[in-house]
C-alpha positions in Angstrom: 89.4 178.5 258.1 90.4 181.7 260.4 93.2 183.8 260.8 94.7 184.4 264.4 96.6 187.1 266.5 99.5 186.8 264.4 98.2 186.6 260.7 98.5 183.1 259.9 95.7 181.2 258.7 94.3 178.4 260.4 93.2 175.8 258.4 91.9 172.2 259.5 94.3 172.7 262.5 97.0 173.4 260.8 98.6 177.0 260.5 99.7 178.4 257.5 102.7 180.3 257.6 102.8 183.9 256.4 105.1 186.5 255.2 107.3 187.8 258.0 109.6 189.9 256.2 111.6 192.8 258.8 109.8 196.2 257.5 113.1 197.6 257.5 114.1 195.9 254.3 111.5 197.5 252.9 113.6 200.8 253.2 116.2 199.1 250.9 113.4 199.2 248.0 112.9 203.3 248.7 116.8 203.6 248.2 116.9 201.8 245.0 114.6 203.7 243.3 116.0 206.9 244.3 119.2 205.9 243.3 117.5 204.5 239.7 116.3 207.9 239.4 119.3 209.6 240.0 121.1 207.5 237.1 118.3 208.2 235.1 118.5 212.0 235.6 121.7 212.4 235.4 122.2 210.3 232.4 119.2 213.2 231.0 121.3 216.4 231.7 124.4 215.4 230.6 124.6 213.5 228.0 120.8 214.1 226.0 121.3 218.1 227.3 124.8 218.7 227.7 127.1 216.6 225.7 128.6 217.3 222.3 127.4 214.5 220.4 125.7 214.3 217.2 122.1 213.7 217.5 122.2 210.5 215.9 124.0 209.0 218.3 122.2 210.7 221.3 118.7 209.4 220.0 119.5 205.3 219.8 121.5 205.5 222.5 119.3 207.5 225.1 116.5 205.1 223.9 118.3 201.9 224.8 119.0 203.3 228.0 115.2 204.6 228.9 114.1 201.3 227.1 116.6 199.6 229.3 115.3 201.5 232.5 112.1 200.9 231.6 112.3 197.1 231.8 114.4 197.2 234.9 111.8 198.7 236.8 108.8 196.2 235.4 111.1 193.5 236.4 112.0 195.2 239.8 107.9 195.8 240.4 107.8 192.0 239.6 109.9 190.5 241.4 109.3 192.6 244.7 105.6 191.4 244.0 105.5 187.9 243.0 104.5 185.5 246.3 107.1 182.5 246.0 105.6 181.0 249.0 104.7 177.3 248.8 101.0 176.0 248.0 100.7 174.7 252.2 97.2 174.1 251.5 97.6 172.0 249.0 100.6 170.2 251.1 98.8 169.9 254.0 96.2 168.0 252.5 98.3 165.3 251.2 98.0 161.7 252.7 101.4 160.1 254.0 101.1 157.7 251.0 101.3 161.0 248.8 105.0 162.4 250.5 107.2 159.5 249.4 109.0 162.2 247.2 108.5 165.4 249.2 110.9 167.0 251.8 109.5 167.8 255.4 109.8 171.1 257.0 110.4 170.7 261.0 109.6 174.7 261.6 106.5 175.1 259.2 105.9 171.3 260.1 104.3 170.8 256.3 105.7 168.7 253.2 107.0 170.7 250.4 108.3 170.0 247.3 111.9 168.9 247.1 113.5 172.0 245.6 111.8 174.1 248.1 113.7 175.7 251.6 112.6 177.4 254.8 113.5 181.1 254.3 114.4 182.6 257.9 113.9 186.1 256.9 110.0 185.5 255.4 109.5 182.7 257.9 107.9 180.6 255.3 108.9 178.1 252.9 109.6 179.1 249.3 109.3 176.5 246.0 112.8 176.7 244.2 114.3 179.4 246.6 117.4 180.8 245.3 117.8 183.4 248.2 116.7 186.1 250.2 117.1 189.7 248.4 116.8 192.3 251.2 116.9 194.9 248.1 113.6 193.2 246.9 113.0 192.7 250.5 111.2 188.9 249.2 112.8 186.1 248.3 113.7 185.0 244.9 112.3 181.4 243.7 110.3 179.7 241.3 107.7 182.7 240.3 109.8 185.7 240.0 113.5 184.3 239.6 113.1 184.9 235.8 112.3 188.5 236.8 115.1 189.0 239.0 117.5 187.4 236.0 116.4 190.7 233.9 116.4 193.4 236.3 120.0 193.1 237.4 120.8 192.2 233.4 118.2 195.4 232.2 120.0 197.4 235.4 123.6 196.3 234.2 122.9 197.6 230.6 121.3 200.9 231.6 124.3 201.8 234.4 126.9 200.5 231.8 125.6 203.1 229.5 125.4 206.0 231.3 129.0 205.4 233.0 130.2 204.9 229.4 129.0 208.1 228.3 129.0 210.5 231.4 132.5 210.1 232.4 134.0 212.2 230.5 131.6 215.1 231.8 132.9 214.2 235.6 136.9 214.2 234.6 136.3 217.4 232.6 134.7 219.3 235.7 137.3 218.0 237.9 140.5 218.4 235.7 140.3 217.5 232.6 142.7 214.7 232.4 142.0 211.9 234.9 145.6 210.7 234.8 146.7 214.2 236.1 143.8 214.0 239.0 145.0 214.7 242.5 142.1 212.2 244.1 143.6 213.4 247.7 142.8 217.1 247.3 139.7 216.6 245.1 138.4 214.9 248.5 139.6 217.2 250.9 139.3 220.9 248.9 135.8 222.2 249.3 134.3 218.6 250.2 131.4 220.3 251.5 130.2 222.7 249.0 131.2 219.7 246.2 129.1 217.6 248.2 125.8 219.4 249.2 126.3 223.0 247.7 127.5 223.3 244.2 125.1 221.2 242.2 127.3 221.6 238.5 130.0 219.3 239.9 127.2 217.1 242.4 125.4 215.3 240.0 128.1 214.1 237.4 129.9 213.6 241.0 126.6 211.1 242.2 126.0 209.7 238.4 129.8 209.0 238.0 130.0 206.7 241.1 126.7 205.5 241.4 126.6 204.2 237.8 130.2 202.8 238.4 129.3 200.8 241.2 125.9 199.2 240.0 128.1 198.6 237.0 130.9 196.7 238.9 128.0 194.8 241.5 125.5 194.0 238.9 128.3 192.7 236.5 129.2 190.7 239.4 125.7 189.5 240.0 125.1 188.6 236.5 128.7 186.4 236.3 127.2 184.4 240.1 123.7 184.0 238.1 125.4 182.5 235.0 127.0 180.4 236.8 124.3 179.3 238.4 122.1 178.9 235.3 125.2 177.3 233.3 124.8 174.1 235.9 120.6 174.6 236.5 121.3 175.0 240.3 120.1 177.7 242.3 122.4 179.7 244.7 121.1 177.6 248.1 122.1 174.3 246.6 125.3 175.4 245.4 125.6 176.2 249.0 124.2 172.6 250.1 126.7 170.7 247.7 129.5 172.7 247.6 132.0 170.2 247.9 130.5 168.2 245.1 128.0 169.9 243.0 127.4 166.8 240.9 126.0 165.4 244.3 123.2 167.1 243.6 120.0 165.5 241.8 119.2 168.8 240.0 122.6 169.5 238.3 122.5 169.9 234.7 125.1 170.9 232.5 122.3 171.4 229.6 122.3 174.9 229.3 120.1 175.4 226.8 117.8 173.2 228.9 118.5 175.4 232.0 117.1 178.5 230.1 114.4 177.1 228.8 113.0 176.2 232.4 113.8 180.1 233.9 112.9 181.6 231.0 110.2 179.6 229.2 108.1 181.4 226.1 109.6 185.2 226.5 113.1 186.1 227.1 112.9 189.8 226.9 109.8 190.3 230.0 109.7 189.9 233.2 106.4 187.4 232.9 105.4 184.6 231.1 102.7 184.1 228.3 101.3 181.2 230.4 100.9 183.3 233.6 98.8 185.6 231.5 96.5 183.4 230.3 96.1 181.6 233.8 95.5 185.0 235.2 92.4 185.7 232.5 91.1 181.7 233.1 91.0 182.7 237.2 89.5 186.0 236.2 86.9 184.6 233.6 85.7 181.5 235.8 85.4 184.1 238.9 83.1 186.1 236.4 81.3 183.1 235.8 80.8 182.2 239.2 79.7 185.6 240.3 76.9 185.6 237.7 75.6 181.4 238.6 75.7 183.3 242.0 
C-alpha cells in the first residue's frame, strides 16, 4: 500500500479514491458560524439585557435557546466531520461470486453497496448518500445523516426563538408599529450609517433578518427531510424515482420504522451509543496491541 501524487491510496493495484471536496466550500462553514454567532449575540443583548420581561420567563427561555445552540453546533461539528465514504477496501477485495447484490461504480471502478452513489463534488462514493451540503462542505449519508437531521431541527428551534422574541426590539427602533413602516424610506434614509455606522439599530437590524431567514429555510429544510423520512428514502432516490417512488426497493411507509434506522438508541444527540462503544473497542484493542508489541 502507497499513496501517489494525488493522494489516493494505492492498494493491490487498485486506487482508492479520496476526498476531493473544492476548498472554497469550506468558506461556506466560516460564514455559518459567524452568522450562528451573530444570532446568538444578538439574541444576548436584547432580549437577556434589554428587554422588559420578567426574569422568569427570560431564564427558561434563554436556556432553551443556548441549550438549543449548543446542540446545533455539536451536530454541525458532527456532521462536517463524519467520513461517509464507502469501505473500498473492503469492496475491492470482494470476489465476483461476492457482488451478486452490489452496484458497480464505472468512475471509482469498485462495487458498493446498493444504496450508495458517486458524489461529483467529493469524487468518491458515499454509503446511503442523501446529498452534497456545500454548507457542511461533505456529504450527508449513512454516518452523519442523523446529525444533519438535528442541526437544522436544533438550528430551527434556536432562530425561531430569537425571531419570536427580538422583533419587537427591531419594529420599535424603526417605528414602533410595523404596519405604519415606510419599508421604502427605511431603505433609502441613512442606509449607510444604518448599515455600517450606528450599531443600536445594526444588530436588531442583522438578528431580525438573519433569524427570519434561517427560520423560513430551515423550516423548509425540515418539511423536505420529513418528507423524506416519512417514506425512508433519501433525497437522491427521490430524485432517481421520481415518477414512481413506490418503484423504489427502499420505500417504506413505516415511519416509525424509518426513525428507528436514522435515529437508532438517542434521539436528542448527534451520535449514537453504539458508535461510542466501537470507538472505545478500536481504542482498547489498539492499547492491547501496542503493549503485545
Amino acid at each position: 500500500m502507497y499513496i501517489n501524487n494525488n493522494n489516493n491510496i494505492i492498494n493491490n493495484n487498485f486506487v482508492i479514491p479520496q476526498y476531493k471536496t473544492p476548498k472554497i466550500q469550506y468558506l461556506s462553514i466560516i460564514l455559518i458560524i459567524i452568522m450562528m454567532f451573530q444570532i446568538s449575540y444578538g439574541f444576548t443583548i436584547l432580549y437577556l439585557f434589554q428587554s422588559n420581561h420578567s426574569y422568569l420567563i427570560k431564564i427558561p427561555i434563554s436556556l432553551i435557546f443556548y441549550l438549543s445552540s449548543i446542540m446545533s453546533i455539536i451536530s454541525y461539528i458532527c456532521t462536517i466531520k463524519t467520513d461517509n465514504k464507502i469501505d473500498y477496501e473492503y469492496f475491492s477485495h470482494l470476489s465476483i461470486e461476492n457482488c451478486t447484490n452490489l452496484s458497480y461504480c464505472n468512475k471509482c471502478q469498485c462495487y458498493r453497496s446498493l444504496r450508495s452513489h458517486h458524489c461529483s463534488d467529493c469524487n468518491v462514493c458515499i454509503s446511503l448518500m442523501d446529498h452534497h451540503c456545500i454548507w457542511m462542505a461533505n456529504c450527508i449519508g449513512e454516518k452523519n445523516l442523523k446529525s444533519f437531521y438535528l442541526f437544522i431541527i436544533y438550528s430551527f428551534i434556536s432562530c425561531f426563538i430569537c425571531l419570536l422574541f427580538t422583533y419587537k426590539i427591531f419594529f420599535d427602533l424603526n417605528g414602533g408599529n410595523y404596519n405604519n413602516i415606510n419599508l421604502e424610506m427605511f431603505l433609502k434614509e441613512n442606509f449607510i450609517e444604518r448599515l455600517f455606522g450606528n450599531f443600536v439599530r445594526n444588530l436588531p437590524l442583522f438578528t431580525f433578518f438573519l433569524s427570519g431567514f434561517f427560520s423560513l429555510s430551515l423550516g423548509i429544510f425540515i418539511y423536505i427531510h420529513y418528507c423524506n423520512l416519512k417514506i425512508g428514502l433519501t433525497t437522491v432516490e427521490k430524485m432517481i424515482y421520481s415518477k414512481n417512488l413506490k418503484e423504489c426497493p427502499d420505500y417504506n411507509e413505516n415511519f416509525i420504522q424509518n426513525i428507528e434506522n436514522v435515529f437508532k438508541d438517542n434521539i436528542f444527540l448527534p451520535f449514537n451509543k453504539n458508535d461510542i462503544e466501537k470507538i472505545n473497542l478500536d481504542n482498547k484493542e489498539e492499547t492491547e496491541y501496542l503493549k503485545l508489541n
